[in-house]
Each structure stands twice: as C-alpha cells, then as structure tokens.
KEKE-3310 file (N, C-alpha, C; in steps of 0.2 Angstrom, whole numbers, plus 5000, padded with zeros to 4 digits):
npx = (5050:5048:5046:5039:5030:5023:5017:5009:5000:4995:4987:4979:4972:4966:4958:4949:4942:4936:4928:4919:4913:4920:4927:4928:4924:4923:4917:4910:4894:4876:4868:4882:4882:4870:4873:4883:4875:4870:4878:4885:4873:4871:4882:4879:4869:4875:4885:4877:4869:4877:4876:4863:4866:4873:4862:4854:4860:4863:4847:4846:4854:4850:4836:4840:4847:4835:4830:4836:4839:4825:4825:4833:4827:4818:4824:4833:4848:4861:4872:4882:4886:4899:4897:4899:4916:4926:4937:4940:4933:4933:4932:4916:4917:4929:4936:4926:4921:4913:4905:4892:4886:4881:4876:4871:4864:4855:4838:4827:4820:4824:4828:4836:4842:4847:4854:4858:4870:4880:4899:4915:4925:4937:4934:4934:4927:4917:4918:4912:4901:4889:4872:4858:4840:4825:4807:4800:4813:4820:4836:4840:4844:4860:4855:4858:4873:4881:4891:4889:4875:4879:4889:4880:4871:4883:4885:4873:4874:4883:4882:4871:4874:4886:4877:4868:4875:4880:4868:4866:4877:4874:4860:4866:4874:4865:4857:4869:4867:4856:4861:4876:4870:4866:4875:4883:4875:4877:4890:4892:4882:4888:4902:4897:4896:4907:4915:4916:4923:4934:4940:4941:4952:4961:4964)
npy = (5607:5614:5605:5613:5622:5610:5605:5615:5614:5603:5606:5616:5608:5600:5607:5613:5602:5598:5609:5604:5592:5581:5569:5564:5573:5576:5588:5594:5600:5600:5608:5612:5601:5603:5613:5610:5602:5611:5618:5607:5604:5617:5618:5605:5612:5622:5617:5608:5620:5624:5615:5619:5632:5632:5626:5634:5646:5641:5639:5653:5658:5650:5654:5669:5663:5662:5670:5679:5671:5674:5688:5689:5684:5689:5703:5710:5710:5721:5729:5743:5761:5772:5789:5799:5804:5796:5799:5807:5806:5811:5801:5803:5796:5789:5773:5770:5765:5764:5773:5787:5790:5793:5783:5777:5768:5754:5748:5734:5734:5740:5754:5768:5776:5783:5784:5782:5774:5763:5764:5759:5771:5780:5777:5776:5788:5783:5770:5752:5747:5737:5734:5730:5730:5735:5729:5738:5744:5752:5758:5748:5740:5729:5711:5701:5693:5675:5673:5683:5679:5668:5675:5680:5671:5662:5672:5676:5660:5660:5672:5667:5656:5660:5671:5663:5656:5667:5670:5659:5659:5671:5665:5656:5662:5669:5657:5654:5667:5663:5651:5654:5663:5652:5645:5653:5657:5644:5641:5651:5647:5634:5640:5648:5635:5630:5640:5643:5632:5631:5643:5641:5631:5636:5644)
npz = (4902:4921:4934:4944:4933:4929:4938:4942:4932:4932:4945:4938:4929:4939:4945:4938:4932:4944:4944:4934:4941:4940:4947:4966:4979:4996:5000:4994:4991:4989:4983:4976:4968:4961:4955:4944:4938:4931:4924:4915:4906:4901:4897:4886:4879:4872:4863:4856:4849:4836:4827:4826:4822:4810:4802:4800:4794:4783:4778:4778:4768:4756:4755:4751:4739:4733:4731:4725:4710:4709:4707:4695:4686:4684:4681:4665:4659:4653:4642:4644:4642:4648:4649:4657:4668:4678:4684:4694:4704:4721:4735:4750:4759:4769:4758:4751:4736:4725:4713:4708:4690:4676:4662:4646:4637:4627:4627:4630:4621:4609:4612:4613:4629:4643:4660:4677:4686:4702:4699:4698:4704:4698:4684:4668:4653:4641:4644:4645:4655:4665:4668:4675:4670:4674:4668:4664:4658:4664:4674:4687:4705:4705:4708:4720:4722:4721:4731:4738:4744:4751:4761:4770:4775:4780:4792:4798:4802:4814:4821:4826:4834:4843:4851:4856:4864:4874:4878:4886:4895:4900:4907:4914:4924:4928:4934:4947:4958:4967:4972:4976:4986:4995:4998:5003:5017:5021:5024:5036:5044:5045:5053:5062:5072:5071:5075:5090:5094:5089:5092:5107:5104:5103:5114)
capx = (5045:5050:5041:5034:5025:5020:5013:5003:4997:4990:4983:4974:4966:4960:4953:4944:4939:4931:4922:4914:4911:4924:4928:4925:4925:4918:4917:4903:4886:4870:4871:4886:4880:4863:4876:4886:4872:4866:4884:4882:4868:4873:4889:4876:4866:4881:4886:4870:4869:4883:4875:4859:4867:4874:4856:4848:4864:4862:4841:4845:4860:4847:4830:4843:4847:4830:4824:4841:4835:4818:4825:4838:4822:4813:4827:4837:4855:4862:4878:4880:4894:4900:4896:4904:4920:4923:4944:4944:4930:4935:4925:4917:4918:4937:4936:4921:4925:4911:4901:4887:4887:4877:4879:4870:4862:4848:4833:4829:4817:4830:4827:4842:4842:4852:4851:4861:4872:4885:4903:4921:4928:4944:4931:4934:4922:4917:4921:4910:4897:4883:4867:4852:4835:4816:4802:4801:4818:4823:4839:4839:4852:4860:4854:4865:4878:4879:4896:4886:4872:4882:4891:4876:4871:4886:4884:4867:4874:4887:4876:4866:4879:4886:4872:4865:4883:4881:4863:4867:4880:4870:4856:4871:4876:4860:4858:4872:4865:4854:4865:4879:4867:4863:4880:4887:4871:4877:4893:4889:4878:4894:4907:4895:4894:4914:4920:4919:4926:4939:4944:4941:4956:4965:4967)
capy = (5610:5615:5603:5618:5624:5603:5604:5621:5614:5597:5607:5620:5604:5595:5613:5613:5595:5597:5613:5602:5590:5576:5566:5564:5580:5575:5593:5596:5602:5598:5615:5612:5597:5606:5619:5605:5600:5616:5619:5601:5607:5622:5617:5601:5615:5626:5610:5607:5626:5622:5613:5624:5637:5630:5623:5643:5651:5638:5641:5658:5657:5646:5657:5675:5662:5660:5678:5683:5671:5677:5694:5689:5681:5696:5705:5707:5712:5725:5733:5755:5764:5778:5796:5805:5800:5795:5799:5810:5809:5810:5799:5808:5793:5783:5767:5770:5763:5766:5783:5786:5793:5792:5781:5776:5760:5751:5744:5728:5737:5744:5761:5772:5778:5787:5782:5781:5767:5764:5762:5760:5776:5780:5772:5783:5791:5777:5763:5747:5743:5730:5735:5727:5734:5732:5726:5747:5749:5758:5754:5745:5738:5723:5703:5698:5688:5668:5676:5687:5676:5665:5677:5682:5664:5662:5679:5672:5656:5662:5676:5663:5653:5666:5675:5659:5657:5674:5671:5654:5663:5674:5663:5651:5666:5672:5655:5655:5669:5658:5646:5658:5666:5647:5643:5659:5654:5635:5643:5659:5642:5629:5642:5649:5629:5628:5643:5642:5627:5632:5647:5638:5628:5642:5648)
capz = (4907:4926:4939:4946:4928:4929:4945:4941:4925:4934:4948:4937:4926:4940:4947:4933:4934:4950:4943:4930:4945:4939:4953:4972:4982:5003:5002:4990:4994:4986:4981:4973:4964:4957:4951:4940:4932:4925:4919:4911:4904:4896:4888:4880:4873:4869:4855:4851:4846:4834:4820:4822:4817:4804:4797:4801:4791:4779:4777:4775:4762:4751:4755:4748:4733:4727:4731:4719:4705:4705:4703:4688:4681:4681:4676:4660:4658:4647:4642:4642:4640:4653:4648:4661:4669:4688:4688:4697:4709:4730:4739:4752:4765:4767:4758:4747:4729:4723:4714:4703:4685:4668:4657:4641:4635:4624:4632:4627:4616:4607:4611:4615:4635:4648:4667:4683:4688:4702:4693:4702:4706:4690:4677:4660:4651:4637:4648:4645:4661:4665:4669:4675:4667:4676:4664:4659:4655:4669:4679:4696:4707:4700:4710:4726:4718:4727:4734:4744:4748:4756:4766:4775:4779:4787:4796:4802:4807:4817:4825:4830:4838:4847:4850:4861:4869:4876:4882:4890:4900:4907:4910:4920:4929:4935:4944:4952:4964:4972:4974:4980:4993:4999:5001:5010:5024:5024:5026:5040:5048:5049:5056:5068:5075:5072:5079:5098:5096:5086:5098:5114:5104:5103:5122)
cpx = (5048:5043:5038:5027:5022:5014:5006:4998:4992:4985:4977:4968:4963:4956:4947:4940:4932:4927:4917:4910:4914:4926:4927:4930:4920:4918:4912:4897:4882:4869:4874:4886:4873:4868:4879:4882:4869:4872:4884:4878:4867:4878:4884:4873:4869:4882:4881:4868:4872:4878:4867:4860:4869:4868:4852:4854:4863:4854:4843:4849:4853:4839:4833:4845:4842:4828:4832:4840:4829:4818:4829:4832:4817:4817:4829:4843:4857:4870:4877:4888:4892:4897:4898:4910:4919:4933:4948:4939:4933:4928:4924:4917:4925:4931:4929:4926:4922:4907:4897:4888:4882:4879:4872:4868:4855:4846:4830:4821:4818:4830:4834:4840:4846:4849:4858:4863:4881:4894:4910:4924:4936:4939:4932:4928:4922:4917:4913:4908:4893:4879:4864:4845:4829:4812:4802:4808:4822:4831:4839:4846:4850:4858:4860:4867:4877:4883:4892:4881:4874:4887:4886:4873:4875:4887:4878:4868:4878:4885:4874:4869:4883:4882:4868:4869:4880:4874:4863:4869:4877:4865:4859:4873:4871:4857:4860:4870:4863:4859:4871:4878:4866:4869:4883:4882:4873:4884:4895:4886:4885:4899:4904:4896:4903:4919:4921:4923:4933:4944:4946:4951:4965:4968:4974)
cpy = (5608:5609:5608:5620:5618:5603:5609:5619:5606:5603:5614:5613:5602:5600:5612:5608:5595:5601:5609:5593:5581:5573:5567:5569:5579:5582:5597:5596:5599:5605:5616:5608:5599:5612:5614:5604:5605:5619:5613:5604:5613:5621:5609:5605:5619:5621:5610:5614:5628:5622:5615:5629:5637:5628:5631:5646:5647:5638:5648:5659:5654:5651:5664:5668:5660:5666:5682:5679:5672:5685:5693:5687:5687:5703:5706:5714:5715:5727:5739:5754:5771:5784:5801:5801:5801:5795:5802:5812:5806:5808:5802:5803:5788:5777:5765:5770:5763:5774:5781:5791:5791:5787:5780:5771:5758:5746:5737:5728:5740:5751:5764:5776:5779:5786:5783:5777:5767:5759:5762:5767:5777:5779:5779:5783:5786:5770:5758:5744:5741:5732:5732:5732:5730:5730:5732:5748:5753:5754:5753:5742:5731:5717:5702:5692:5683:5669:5680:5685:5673:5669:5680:5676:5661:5667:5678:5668:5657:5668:5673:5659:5656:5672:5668:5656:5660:5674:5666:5654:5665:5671:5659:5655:5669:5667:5653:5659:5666:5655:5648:5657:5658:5644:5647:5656:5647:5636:5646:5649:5638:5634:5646:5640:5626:5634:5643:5637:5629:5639:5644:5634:5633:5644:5642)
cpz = (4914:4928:4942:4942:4928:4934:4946:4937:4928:4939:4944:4933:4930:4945:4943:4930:4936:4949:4937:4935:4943:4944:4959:4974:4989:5004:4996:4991:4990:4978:4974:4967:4959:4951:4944:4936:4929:4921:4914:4906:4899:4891:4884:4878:4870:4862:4852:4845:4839:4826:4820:4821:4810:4798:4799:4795:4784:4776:4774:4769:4755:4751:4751:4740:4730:4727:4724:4714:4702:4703:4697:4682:4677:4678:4671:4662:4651:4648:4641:4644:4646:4652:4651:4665:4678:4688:4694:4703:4715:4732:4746:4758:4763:4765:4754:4738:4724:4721:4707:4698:4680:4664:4652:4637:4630:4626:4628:4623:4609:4605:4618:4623:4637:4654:4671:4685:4693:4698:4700:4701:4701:4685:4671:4659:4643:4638:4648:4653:4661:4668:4670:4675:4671:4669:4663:4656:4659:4676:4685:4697:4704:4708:4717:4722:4724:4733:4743:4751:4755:4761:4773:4778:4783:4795:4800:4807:4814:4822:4832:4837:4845:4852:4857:4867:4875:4883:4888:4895:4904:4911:4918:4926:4937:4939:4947:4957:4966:4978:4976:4986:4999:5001:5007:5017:5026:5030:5035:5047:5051:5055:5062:5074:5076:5076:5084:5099:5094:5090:5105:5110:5105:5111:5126)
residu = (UNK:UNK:UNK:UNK:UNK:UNK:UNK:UNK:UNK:UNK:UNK:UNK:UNK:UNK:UNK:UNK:UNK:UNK:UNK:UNK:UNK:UNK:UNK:UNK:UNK:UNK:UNK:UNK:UNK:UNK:UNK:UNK:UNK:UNK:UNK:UNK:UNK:UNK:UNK:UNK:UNK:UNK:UNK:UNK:UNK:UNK:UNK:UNK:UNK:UNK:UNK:UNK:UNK:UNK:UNK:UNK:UNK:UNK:UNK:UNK:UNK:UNK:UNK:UNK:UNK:UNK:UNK:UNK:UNK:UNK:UNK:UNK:UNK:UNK:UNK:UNK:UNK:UNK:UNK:UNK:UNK:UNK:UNK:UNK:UNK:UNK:UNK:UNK:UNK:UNK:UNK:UNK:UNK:UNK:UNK:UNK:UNK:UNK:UNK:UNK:UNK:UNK:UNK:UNK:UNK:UNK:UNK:UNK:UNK:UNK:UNK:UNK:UNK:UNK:UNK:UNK:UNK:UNK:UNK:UNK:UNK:UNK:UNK:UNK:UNK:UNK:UNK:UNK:UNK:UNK:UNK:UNK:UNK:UNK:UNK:UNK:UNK:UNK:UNK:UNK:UNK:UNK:UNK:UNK:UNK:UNK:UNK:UNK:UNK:UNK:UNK:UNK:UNK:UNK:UNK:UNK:UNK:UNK:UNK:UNK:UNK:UNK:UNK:UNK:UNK:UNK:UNK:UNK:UNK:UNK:UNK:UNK:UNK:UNK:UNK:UNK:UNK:UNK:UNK:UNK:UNK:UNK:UNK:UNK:UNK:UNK:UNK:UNK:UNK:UNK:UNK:UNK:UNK:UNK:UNK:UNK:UNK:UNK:UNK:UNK:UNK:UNK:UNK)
# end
C-alpha cells in the first residue's frame, strides 16, 4: 500500500471518528455535540433492533407452525390419480410450474370422487398425487409445510429490521435541520464578527 492510499485511509477513519464525536475537536459546537448524541442513540437502537427482529420472525415462524398443525389436524391426506394430463400445458405466466387438472380419489369414507387439484406442469395422465380432504370430502389446499413457515418468519424478521433502519434514518435526518439551520446562523453570526477584520487584513 502507497503512503498516499495510507494517509487517505487514516484521514477518512479519523473523519469518521470525529463524525461519531471520538476525540477532542476545539471546533465543536453544542450543536454539534447534541447531534453526536442522537447519532449514538440511533445506532444503539439500530443493534438493539437486531435481536428483535429475530424474536418477531421467530414468534411468527412458531404462531404459522400451530395454525399449519391445526389445519393437518383437521385435515386428512389421501392419494388420486391424475385423469387428465398436464404435458403439454403453456403456462400462461413465465416460471409458473404449476396447473390444475382432475384427478380422482376416495374419500376417507370410501366413496369414489373426482375434484381439482394443483399438479406440476409434464404430470401424465394416471400419475399418483397427494391430496388433502375437508371433513366433507372435498379437496382444499394442502397445510404450509415447516419449510415455508419458516421462510416467512425470517421475511418478517428481516422486514422488521430493516424496516426500523430505514425509519431511524429518516428520523436522524430530520433532526439534523434544525441543527443545520442553527449552525449556518452561528456561522453567518461568527463571520459577520470576523470579516472586517479579516479584510482590514487584507488591504
């Protein structure tokens, strides 16, 4: 590494030091120091934020795994057989893999039925698929697997995470005006009080 990239690489850390209010600055305002501490204050709730999201994605993840074994429960699981074929259906949106067709099955009354259920997209006609049956008989969509659960619990926590980032931000931004507008006037104040003098030095 060039002494140059070194020199650049200390002077942006201790830039950003002195913006988290690390060490002595005789050129620091009050101002400046009120600002510090709601940056402080942000990035401790930004961590904090952390592991509750983890505990909201993780509540949700466990509240979708009891409402999917109260539906398995009330469920029952059957096998049918295809009755029309899917080889050769165009799906009508890219990247759909799914299509619906007839199949065939008996109900866990042993009475012979025909219903609607989706199938992947190729399946033959005769092809062996799993159905899940209401307390009539009638088919329904199958139980969110734990797979799934769990992806939404992390989608949750992760949301949420992100989601309070984003608000934190804005909140930190919008009191910087203030304290912008209060520094330009301390500003506009000093160099009215330095300029003449500062021209007089000039002539």
């Amino acid at each position: 590494m060039s002494a140059a990239k070194q020199r650049s690489g200390e002077l942006w850390a201790l830039m950003q030091a002195r913006r988290l209010g690390i060490g002595r600055n005789p050129l620091r305002r009050q101002s400046d120091r009120f600002e510090t501490v709601l940056l402080w204050c942000a990035l401790t709730v930004a961590l904090l934020m952390i592991p509750v999201g983890a505990a909201i994605g993780s509540g949700v993840q466990n509240s979708l795994d009891a409402s999917s074994d109260r539906q398995r429960a009330a469920l029952h699981q059957v096998q049918a057989r295809t009755l029309e074929s899917a080889e050769h259906d165009v799906p009508s949106v890219p990247g759909d893999v799914l299509t619906i067709i007839q199949v065939g099955y008996v109900d866990t009354q042993g009475v012979d039925r025909q219903g609607y259920t989706s199938v992947v997209r190729g399946t033959k006609t005769g092809a062996d698929v799993t159905v899940w049956l209401d307390s009539s008989g009638t088919i329904v969509a199958a139980p969110r697997s734990t797979a799934d659960d769990a992806a939404f619990g992390i989608t949750a926590g992760i949301f949420t995470v992100f989601g309070s980032w984003l608000v934190l931000w804005g909140l930190f931004r919008l009191a910087r005006v203030p304290l912008d507008r209060r520094r330009l006037r301390a500003w506009d104040t000093e160099w009215d009080t330095i300029a003449p003098r500062w021209l007089r030095g000039q002539k």
